[in-house]
N, C-alpha and C positions, 0 to 999 in steps of 0.2 A: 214812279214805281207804284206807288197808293194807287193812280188811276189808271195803270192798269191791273190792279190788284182786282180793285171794284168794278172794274169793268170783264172781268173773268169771271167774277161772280155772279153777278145778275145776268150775264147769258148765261152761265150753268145751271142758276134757278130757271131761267125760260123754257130751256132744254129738258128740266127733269121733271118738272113743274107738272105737267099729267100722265108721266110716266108710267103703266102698271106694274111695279116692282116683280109683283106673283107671274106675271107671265111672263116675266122675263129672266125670271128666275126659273122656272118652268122651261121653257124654249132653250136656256143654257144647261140644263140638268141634260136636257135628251138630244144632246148635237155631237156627231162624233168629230172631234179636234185632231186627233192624231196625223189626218194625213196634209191636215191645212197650219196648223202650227208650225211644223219641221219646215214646211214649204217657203213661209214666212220669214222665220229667221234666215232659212237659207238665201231666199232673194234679197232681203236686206243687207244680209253681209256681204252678197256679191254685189250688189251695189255702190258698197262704200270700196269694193276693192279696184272696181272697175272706175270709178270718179280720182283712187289714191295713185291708180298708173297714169292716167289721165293728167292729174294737175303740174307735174312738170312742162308739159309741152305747152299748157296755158300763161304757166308761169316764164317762162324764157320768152314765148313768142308776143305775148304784150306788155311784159312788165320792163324786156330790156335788164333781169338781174339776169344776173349768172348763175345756171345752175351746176353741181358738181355730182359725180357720179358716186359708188359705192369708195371707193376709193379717198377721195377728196378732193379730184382732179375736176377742172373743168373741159367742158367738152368743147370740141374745135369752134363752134356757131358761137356759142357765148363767148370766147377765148376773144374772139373776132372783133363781137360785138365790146366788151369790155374794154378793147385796147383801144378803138376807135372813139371812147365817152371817158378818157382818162380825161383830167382837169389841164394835163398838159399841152394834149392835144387841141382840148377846147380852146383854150389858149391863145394856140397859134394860129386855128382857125379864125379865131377872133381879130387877131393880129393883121391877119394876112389879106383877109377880107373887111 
């Protein structure tokens, strides 16, 4: 944790290190935000919502859990999959072969 503490730090000093404060103070005083901020937040949060629909179907299709709907129910492909990786099964697979 330390080394990455100092290690954040000394790029930060490199980065700011000849920085001109005034003109960049200057160059944010005279920049209109309005129509690139609202823009920002809005692709950002549509992003995390588009990755939140998203991670169910990563999650069933390689992790092999089960996922369940609004409900609590699981849905048919996991149901499937779950019954086929029960301990008892494995079992008898084990047995049998």
């Amino acid at each position: 944790m330390f080394v990455g503490l100092a290690a954040s730090a000394v790029f930060t000093f490199l980065a700011l290190r000849r920085l001109d404060f005034a003109a960049l103070r200057f160059a944010l005083s005279n920049t209109n935000l309005l129509p690139w901020v609202p823009f920002g937040i809005l692709s950002y949060t549509a992003g995390h919502i588009v990755r939140g629909q998203r991670w169910p179907t990563i999650e069933t299709r390689e992790s092999g859990l089960a996922s369940r709907d609004s409900r609590g129910e699981q849905d048919r492909e996991s149901r499937s999959r779950s019954r086929s990786r029960s301990p008892t099964r494995i079992r008898a697979r084990a047995e049998a072969g």
